[in-house]
C-alpha positions in Angstrom: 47.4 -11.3 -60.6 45.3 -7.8 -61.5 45.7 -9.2 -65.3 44.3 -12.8 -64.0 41.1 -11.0 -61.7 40.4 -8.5 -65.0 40.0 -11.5 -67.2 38.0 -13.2 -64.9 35.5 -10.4 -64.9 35.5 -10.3 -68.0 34.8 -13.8 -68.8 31.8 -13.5 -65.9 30.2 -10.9 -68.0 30.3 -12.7 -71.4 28.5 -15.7 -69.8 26.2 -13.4 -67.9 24.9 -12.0 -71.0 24.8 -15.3 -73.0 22.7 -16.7 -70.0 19.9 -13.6 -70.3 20.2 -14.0 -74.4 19.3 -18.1 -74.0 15.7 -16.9 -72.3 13.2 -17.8 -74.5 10.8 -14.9 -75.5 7.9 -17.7 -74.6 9.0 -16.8 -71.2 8.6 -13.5 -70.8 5.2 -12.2 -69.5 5.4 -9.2 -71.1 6.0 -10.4 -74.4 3.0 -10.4 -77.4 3.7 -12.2 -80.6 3.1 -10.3 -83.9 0.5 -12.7 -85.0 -1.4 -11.9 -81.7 -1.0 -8.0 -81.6 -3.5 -7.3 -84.4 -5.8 -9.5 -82.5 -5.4 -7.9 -78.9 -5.0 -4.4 -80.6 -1.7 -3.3 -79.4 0.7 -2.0 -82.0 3.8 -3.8 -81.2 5.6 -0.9 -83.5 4.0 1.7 -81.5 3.3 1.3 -77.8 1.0 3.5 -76.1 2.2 6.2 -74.0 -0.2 7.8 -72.4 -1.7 4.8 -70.9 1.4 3.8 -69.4 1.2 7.3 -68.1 -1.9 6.5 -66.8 -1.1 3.6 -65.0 2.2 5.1 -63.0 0.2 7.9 -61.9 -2.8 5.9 -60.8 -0.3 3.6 -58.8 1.2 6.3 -57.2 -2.3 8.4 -56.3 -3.1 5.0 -54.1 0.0 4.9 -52.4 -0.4 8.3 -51.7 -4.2 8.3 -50.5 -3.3 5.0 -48.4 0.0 7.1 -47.1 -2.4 10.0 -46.1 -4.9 7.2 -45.2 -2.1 5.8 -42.3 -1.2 9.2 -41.1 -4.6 10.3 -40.3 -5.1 7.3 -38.1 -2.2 8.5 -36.2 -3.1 12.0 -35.4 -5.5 12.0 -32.4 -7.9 15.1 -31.4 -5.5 16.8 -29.9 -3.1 17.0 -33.3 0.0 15.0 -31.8 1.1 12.3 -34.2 2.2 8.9 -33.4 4.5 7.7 -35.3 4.7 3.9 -36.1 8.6 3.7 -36.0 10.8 3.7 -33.1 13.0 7.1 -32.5 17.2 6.4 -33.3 18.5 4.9 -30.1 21.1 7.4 -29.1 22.8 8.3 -25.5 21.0 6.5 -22.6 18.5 8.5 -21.4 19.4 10.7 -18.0 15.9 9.7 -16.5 15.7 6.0 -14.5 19.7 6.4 -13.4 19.6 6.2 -9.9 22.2 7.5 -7.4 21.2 6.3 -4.0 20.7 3.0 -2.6 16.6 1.4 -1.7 16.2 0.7 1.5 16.0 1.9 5.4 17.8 5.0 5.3 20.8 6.5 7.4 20.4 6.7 11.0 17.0 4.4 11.2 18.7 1.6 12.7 16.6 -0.7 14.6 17.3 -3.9 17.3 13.9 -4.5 18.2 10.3 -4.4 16.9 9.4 -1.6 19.2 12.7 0.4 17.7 11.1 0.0 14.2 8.1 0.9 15.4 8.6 3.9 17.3 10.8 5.6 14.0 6.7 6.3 13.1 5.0 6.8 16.4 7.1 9.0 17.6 6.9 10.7 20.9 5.4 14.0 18.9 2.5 12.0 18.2 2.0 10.2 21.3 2.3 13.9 23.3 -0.3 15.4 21.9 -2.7 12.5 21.1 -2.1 12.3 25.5 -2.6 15.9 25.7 -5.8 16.3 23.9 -7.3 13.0 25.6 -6.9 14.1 28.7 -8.2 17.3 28.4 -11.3 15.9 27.2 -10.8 13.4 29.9 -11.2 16.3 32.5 -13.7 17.6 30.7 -16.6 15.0 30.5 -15.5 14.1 34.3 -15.9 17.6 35.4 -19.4 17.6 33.5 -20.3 14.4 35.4 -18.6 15.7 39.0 -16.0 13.0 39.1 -12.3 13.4 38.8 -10.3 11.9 35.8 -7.4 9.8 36.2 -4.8 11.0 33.7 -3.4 9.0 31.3 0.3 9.1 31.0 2.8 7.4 28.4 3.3 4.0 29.4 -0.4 3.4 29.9 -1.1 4.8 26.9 1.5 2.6 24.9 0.3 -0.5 26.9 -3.3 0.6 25.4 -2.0 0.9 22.2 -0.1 -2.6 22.3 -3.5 -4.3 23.8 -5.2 -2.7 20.6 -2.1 -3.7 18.3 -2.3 -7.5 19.5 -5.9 -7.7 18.7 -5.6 -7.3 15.3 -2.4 -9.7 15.4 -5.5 -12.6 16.6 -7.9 -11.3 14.3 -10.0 -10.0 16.7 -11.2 -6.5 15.4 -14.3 -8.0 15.6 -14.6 -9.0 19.3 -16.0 -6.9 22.1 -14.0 -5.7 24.5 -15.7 -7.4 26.9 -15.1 -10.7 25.9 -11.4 -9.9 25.7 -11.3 -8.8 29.0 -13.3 -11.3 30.9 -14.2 -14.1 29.0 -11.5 -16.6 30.3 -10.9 -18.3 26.4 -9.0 -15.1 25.1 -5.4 -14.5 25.7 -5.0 -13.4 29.4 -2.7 -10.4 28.3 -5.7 -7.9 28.4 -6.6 -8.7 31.8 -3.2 -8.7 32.8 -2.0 -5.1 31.5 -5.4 -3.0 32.8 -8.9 -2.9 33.8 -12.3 -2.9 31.6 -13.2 0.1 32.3 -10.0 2.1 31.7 -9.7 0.7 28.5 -13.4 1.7 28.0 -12.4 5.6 29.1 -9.3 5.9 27.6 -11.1 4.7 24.1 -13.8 6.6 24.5 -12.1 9.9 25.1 -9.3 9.6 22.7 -9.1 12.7 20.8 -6.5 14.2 17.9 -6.8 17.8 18.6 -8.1 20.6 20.9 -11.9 20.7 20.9 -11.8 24.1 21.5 -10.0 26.0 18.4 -11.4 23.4 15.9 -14.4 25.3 15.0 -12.1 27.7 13.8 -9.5 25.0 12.1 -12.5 23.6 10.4 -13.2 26.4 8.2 -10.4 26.2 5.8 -10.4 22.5 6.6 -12.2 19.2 6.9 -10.0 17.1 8.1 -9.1 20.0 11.1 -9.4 16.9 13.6 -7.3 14.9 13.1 -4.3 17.1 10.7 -1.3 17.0 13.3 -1.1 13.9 13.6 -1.7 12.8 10.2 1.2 15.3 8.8 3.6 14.0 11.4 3.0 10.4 10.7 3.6 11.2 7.1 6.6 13.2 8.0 8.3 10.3 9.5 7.2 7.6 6.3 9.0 9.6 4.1 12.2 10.5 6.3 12.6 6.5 7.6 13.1 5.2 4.2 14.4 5.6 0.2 12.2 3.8 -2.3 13.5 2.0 -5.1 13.7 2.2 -9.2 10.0 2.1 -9.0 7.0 3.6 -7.1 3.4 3.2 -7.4 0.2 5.8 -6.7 -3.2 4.4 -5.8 -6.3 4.9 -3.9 -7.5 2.9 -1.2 -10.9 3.0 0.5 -10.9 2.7 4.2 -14.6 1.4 4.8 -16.4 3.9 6.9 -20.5 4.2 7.0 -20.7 6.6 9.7 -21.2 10.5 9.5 -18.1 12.1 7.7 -17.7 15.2 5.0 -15.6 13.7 2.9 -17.3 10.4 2.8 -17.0 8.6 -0.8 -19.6 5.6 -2.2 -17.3 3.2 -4.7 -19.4 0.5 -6.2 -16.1 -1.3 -7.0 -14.8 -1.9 -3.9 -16.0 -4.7 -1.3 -16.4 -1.7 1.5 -18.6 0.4 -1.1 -18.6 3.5 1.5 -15.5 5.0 3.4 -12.5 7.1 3.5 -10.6 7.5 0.5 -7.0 7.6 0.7 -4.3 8.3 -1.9 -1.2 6.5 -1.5 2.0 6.4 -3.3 4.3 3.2 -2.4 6.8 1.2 -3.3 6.7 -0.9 -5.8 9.5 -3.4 -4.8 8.9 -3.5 -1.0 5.5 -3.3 1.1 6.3 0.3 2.1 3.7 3.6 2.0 5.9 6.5 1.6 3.5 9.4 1.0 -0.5 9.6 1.6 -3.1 12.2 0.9 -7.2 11.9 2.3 -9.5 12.9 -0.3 -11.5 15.8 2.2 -12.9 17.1 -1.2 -13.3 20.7 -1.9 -12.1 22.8 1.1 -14.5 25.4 2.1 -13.4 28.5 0.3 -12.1 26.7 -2.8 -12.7 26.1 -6.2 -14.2 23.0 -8.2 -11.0 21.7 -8.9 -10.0 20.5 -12.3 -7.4 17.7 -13.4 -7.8 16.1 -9.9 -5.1 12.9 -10.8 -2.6 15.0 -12.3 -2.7 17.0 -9.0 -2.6 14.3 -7.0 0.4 12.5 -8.4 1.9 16.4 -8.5 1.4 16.5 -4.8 2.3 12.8 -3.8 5.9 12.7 -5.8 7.0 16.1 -4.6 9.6 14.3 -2.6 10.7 12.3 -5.2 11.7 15.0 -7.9 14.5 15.1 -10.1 15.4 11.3 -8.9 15.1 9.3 -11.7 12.5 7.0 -10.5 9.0 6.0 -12.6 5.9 6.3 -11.4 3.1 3.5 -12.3 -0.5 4.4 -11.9 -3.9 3.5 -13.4 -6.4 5.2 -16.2 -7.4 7.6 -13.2 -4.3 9.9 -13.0 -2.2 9.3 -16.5 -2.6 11.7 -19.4 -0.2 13.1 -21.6 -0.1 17.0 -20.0 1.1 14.6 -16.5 3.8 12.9 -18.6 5.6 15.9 -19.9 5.4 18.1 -16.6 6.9 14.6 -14.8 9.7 14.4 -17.3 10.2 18.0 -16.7 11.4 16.9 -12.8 13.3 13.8 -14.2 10.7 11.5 -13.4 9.2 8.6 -15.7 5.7 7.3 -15.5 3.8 4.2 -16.8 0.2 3.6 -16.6 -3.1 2.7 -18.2 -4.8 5.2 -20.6 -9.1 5.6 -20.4 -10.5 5.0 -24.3 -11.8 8.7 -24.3 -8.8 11.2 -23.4 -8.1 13.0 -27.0 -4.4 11.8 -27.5 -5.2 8.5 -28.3 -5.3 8.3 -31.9 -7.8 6.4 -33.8 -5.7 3.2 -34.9 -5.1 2.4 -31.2 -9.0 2.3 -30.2 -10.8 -0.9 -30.3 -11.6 -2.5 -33.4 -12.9 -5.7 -34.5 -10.7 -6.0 -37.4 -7.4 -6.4 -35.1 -6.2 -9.6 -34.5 -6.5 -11.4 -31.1 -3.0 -10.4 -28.8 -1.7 -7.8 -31.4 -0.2 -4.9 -30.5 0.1 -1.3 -31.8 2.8 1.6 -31.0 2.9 5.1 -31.7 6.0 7.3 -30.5 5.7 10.9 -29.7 9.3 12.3 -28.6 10.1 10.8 -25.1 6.4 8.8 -25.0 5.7 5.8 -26.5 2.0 4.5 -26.5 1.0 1.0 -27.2 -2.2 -0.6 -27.8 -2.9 -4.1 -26.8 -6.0 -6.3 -28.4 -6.0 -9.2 -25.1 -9.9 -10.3 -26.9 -11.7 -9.9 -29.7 -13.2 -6.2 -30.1 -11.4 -4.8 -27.3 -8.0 -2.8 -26.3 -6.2 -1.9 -23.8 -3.9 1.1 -24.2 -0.7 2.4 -22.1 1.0 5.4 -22.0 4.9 5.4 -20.8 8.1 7.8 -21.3 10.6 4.8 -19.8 10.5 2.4 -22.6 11.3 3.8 -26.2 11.3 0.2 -28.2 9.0 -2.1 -30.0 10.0 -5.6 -27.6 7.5 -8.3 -27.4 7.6 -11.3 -25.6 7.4 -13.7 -28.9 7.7 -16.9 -26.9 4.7 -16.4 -24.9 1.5 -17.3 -26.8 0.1 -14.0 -25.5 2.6 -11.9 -26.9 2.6 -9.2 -24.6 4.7 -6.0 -25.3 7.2 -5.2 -22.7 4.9 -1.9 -21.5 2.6 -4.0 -20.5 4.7 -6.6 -18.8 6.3 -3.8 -16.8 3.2 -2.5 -15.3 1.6 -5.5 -14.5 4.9 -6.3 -12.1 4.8 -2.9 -10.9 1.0 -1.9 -10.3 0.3 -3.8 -7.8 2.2 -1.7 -4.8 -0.9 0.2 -3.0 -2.9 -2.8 -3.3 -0.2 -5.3 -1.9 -0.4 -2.6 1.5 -4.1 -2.4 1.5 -4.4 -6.0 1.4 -1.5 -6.6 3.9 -3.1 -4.5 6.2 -6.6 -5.5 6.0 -5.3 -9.2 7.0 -4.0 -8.3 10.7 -6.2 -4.5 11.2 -6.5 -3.5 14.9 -9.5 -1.2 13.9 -12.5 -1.2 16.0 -16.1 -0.9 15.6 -16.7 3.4 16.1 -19.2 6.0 15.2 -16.2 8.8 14.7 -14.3 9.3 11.4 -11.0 10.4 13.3 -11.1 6.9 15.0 -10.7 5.3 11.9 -7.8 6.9 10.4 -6.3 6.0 13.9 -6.6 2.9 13.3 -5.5 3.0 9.9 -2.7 4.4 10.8 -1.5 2.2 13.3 -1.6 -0.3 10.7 0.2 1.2 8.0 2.9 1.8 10.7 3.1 -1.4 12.0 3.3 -2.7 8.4 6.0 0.2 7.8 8.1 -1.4 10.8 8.0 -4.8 9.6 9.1 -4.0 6.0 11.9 -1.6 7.9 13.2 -4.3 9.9 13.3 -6.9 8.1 15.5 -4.6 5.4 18.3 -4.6 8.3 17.4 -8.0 9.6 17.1 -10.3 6.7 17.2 -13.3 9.0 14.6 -12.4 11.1 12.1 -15.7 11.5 13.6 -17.0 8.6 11.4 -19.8 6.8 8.2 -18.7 9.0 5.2 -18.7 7.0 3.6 -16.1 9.4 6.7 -14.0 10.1 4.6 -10.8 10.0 2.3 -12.3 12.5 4.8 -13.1 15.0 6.3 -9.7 14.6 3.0 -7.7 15.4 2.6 -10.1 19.0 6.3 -9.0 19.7 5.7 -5.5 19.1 2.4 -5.7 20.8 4.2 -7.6 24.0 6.8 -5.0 24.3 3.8 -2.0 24.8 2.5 -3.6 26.9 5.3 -5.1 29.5 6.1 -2.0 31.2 3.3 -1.4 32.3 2.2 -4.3 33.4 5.4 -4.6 35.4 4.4 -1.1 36.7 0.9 -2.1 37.7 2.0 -5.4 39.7 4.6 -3.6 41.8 2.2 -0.2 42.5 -1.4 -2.4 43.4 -0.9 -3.4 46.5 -4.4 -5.7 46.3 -4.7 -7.4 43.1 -7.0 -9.8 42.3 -5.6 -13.3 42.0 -7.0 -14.3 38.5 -5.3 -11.0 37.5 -2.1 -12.5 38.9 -2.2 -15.3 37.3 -2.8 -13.7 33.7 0.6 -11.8 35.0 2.2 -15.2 35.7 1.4 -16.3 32.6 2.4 -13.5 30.6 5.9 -13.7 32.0 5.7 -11.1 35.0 7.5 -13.2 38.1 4.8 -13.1 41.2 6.0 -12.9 44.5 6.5 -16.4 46.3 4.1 -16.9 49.1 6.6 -17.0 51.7 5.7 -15.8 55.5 6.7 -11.9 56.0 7.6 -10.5 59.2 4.1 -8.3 59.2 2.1 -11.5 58.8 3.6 -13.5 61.5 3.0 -10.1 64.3 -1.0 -10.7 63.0 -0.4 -14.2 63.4 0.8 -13.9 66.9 -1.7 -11.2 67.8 -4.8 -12.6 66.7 -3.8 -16.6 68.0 -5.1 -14.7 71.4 -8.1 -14.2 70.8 -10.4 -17.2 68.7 -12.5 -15.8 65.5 -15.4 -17.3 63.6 -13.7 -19.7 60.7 -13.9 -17.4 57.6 -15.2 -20.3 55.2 -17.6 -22.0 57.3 -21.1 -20.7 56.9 -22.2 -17.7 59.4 -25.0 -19.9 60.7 -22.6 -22.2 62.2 -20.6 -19.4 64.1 -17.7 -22.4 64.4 -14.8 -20.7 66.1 -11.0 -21.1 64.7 -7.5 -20.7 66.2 -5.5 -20.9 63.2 -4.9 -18.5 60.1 -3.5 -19.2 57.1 -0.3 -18.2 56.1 -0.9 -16.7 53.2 -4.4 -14.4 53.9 -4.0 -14.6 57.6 -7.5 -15.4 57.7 -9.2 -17.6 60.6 -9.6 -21.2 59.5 -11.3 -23.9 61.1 -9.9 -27.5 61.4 -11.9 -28.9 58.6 -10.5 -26.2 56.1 -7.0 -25.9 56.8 -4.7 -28.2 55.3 -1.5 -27.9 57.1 -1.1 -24.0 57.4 -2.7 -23.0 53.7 -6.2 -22.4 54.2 -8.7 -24.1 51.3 -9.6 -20.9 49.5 -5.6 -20.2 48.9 -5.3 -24.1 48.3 -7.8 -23.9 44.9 
């Protein structure tokens, strides 16, 4: 068989070369006849060598100037070069391996609304917001000569649930007037306490003690309202473990009144308010960590490389988890990227056309074609630039992906970057707009009064997004689940103490019983007492003047009701309820 195999080799070569002798010279390009080569004046004796010299290193200058040419496209400002070509795909990457499970973490069970809620408003918070009302309570009182009713706990959460509720209706807007007496809105406000306690209690609220905070203030603006914003944030990041992804944005709390730190963004609807960092999750509508812009605190420096300080600040709970970080032009660069890979943490995000590590054959031109795409790799980063229209580019920075993938069966042809942050950008904005749709934010002059409000409504969102984590059936096929959830939460603040306020008034009035009644709170049934029937006897002695006939008349009764025990004449008593009672 080895004899057979050689022969056939051999045979293979013979008619190999008998093929390439029956080409015709007619057929070669290269060929020149003799007739011709006098005529063309090429020697066909004696080619020329140094023009064939020539042309080889002529061919291989432009390939090297074009080589050079490609190279210095790929070297930004800064000196980093970009290379076109993927690194060798090795071990998987330590980075985006995570080792604990999303979700409501250990020991923040919950059964109720209230249960979720109160894992944020704890009683820390409510102590001292209490404490620091009532002082000034006492204090504007004693001003005025009066004496101030303190607030305790339960009134205080039943204010908070009336405030809570409003923004469940959608009425942020509405005075508290109208909620109070005009007899269209829900009874529940008239029902849990008076006008004018809610009026006191709102006006005096306070944060901190007015006394120290001229001293507080000079190291820091935000001096009034500090406790209670580090403890809320305290229990945002203890209640819960975000997932593979986070995200860090602003949002702008609108705001026009008198404020230090106040910020003017044309972009947003508000234009003027309270800036607020945020970093949340990307999967769930959860904010995890928060930072107010205050500016420069007196005493500091102008501070340089705000973003990358900000998302320094923001993820310092999240270190050395393997999680990635998406964020806009405002906080990525390439200095953030390598210290955030540093603490095992990966970032995506958007990249402004002026920072000096973008080399020049990612910025815009207008000979790229429409929904091409251009990498560069650096070590762990990878940059891509994306032509969405003609002229223009949008670049993006991330150390998670490592690989050229485009979506080729989409007619935009979007690179897997980009598809990844546009699923994962939108976390802070989801919240914002969450909680701009229910807000329980009032109409104030004072910048601590709007972070209050603010707050409530990032913890009530918190709650919802906690329990429905551990209760996955909860209103199940509701459309308006989270609406539902807020008048629950807002129904159990306030219960207590309007429980409390129907058993301790002895003489309500009896429209305010009947908001009770209808809010659930069992009335008392208008049977006859003992104590009633002794005035009863007593007073059937002596004949009074009927208590709904007019003065003038001075008509003279010897019956009482049984319910007020007041004198009725014949005409208005209708068998022992009097008409007044009747209607």
């Amino acid at each position: 068989m080895l004899h057979e195999e050689q022969d056939d080799e051999e045979e293979e070569a013979i008619h190999s070369t008998d093929s390439e002798s029956e080409i015709s010279d007619a057929d070669d390009l290269d060929y020149v006849p003799h007739a011709q080569a006098g005529v063309l004046g090429v020697n066909p004796a004696l080619p020329d060598e140094e023009d064939s010299c020539d042309y080889i290193e002529e061919s291989s200058d432009e390939s090297s100037e074009e080589e050079i040419q490609t190279q210095f496209e790929r070297l930004s400002k800064k000196g980093s070069y970009w290379n076109e070509h993927p690194p060798i795909q090795g071990r998987t990457r330590s980075h985006n391996i995570l080792r604990s499970c999303a979700g409501p973490a250990p020991g923040s069970r919950s059964i109720s609304p209230k249960d979720a809620w109160d894992m944020f408003i704890t009683d820390e918070i409510i102590d001292e917001v209490l404490k620091c009302t009532n002082l000034e309570g006492r204090r504007a009182a004693a001003a005025k000569g009066k004496e101030w009713r303190s607030v305790d706990k339960e009134e205080f959460m039943a204010f908070i649930g009336l405030t809570v509720l409003a923004g469940g209706n959608k009425s942020w807007d509405v005075a508290l007037r109208e909620l109070f007496l005009d007899p269209l809105q829900n009874t529940v406000y008239k029902a849990t306490m008076g006008l004018r306690r809610c009026e006191d209690i709102c006006s005096f609220l306070r944060f901190d003690d007015k006394r120290t905070r001229a001293l507080r203030q000079e190291t820091d603006h935000m001096a009034a309202f500090r406790y209670v914003w580090d403890c809320f944030l305290t229990n945002c990041r203890r209640r819960f473990i975000p997932s593979d992804c986070v995200t860090i944005d602003e949002q702008l709390v609108p705001f026009r009144g008198r404020c230090r730190f106040l910020q003017y963004m044309p972009s947003k609807p508000a234009k003027y308010g309270i800036k607020i960092f945020w970093m949340c999750d990307a999967r769930i509508p959860y904010a995890i960590d928060g930072m107010v812009y205050t500016g420069r605190q007196p005493g500091e420096e102008v501070q340089r490389n705000l973003g990358e300080n900000i998302v320094r600040q923001l993820c310092y709970g999240i270190r050395q988890t393997g999680r990635n970080i998406t964020m806009d032009n405002f906080f990525t660069s390439v200095p953030l990227a390598e210290k955030l890979l540093e603490k095992n943490l990966t970032i995506v995000g958007t990249l402004r056309q002026n920072k000096p590590d973008i080399p020049s054959v990612m910025k815009p031109s207008k000979l790229r074609e429409k929904h091409s795409s251009e990498f560069g790799f650096n070590g762990n980063m990878t940059m891509v630039s994306y032509v969405p229209k003609k002229g223009k580019a949008v670049v993006l920075l991330s150390t998670m992906h490592d690989s050229r993938v485009v979506d080729e069966n989409s007619v935009k042809k979007k690179p897997e970057v980009i598809q990844y942050y546009n699923k994962t950008k939108g976390g802070v904005d989801t919240m914002d707009q969450m909680v701009r749709t229910y807000t329980c934010k009032r109409r104030t002059r004072r910048w601590p009064m709007v972070l209050w409000y603010n707050l409530l409504d990032v913890a009530t969102l918190n709650a919802y997004s906690l329990f429905t984590a551990q209760h996955p059936d909860y209103m199940g096929g509701v459309t308006n689940a989270r609406r539902l959830f807020i008048k629950e939460l807002g129904k159990e603040l306030v219960m207590p103490h309007m429980k409390r306020r129907m058993e301790g008034t002895p003489h309500l009035q009896k429209h305010i019983i009947e908001a009770m009644g209808r809010c659930g709170i069992q009335t008392l049934k208008p049977t006859t007492t003992q104590p009633q029937e002794d005035i009863r006897q007593a007073r059937q002695k002596k004949r009074k003047r009927c208590n709904i006939c007019p003065a003038a008349k001075d008509r003279k009764a010897s019956s009482w009701c049984s319910q007020c025990t007041r004198p009725v004449c014949k005409e208005h008593k209708h068998v022992v309820i009097c008409e007044a009672c009747k209607h």
